[in-house]
C-alpha positions in Angstrom: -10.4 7.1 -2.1 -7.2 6.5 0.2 -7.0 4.0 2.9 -4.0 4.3 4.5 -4.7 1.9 7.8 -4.8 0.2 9.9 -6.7 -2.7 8.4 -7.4 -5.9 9.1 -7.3 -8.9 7.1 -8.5 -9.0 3.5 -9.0 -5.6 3.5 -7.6 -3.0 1.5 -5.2 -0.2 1.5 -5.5 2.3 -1.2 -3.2 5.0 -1.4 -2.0 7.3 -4.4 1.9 8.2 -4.7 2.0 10.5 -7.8 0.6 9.5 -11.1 0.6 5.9 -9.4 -2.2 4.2 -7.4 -1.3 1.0 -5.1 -3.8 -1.7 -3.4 -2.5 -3.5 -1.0 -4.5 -6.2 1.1 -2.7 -9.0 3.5 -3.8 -12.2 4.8 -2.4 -13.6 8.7 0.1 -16.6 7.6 1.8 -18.7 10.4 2.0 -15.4 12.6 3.4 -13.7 9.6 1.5 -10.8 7.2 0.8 -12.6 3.7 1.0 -9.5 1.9 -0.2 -8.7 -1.6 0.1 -5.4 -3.4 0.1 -4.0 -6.9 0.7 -0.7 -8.2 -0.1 1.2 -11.8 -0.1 4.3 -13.2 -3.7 6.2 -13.1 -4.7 7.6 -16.7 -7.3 7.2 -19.1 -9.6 4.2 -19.4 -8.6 3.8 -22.7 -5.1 4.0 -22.6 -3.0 1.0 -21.7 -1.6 0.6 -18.3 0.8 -2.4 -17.2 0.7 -3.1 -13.4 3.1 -4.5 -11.2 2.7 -6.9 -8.5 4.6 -7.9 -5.1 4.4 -10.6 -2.7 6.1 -10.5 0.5 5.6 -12.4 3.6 6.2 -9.9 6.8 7.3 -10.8 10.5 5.3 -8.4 12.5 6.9 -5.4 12.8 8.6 -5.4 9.8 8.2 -2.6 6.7 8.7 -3.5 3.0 8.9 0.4 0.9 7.0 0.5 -2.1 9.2 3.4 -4.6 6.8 5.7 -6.3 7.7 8.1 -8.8 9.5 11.3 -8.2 11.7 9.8 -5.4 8.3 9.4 -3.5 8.0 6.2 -1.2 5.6 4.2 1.4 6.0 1.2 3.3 4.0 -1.4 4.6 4.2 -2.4 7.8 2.7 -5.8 9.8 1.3 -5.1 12.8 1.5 -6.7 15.9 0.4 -10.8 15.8 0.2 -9.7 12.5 -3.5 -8.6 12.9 -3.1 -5.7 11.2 -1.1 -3.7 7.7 -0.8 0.1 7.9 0.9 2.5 5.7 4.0 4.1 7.0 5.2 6.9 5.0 5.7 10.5 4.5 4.0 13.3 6.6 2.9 14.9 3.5 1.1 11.5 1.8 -0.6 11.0 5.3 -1.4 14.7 6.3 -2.5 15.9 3.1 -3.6 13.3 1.5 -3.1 13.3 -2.6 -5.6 14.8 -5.1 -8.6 13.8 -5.6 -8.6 11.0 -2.6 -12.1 11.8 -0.5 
């Protein structure tokens, strides 16, 4: 599944850069996007994975990029009165979509 956004709070944004799959979700702080997202690298269920985690606070309006691999990139960007997170990123990650995202 992909998700790119907008959404609103708590919910997610599921997107898939590569061999890497990111959730993102934000909560409305003090006018500001509370933002929370994690990335790891999709394989087997039995093979170990390490994940990585980032948490960034966002004016509205502002982007944080998120680097995937093979020089692939998205950001996150806080919407206006911070009611809102949306991916912002290539043409060919939003147009296209990546394999296997329905």
């Amino acid at each position: 599944m992909t998700n790119l956004g907008p959404v609103g709070p708590q919910q997610p944004i599921l997107a898939v850069m590569g061999n890497q799959r990111v959730i993102a979700f934000y909560a409305p702080v003090r006018g500001e996007c509370a933002v929370n997202a994690v990335m790891w690298k999709d394989a087997a269920a039995d093979a170990p994975y390490a994940s990585t985690r980032v948490r960034m606070s966002l004016r509205p309006g502002q982007m944080f990029e998120l680097d995937g691999p093979q020089r692939q990139s998205m950001s996150l960007l806080c919407g206006a009165d911070a009611s809102t997170l949306a991916v912002v990123a290539p043409a060919e990650l939003i147009l296209t979509g990546t394999p296997g995202s329905n």
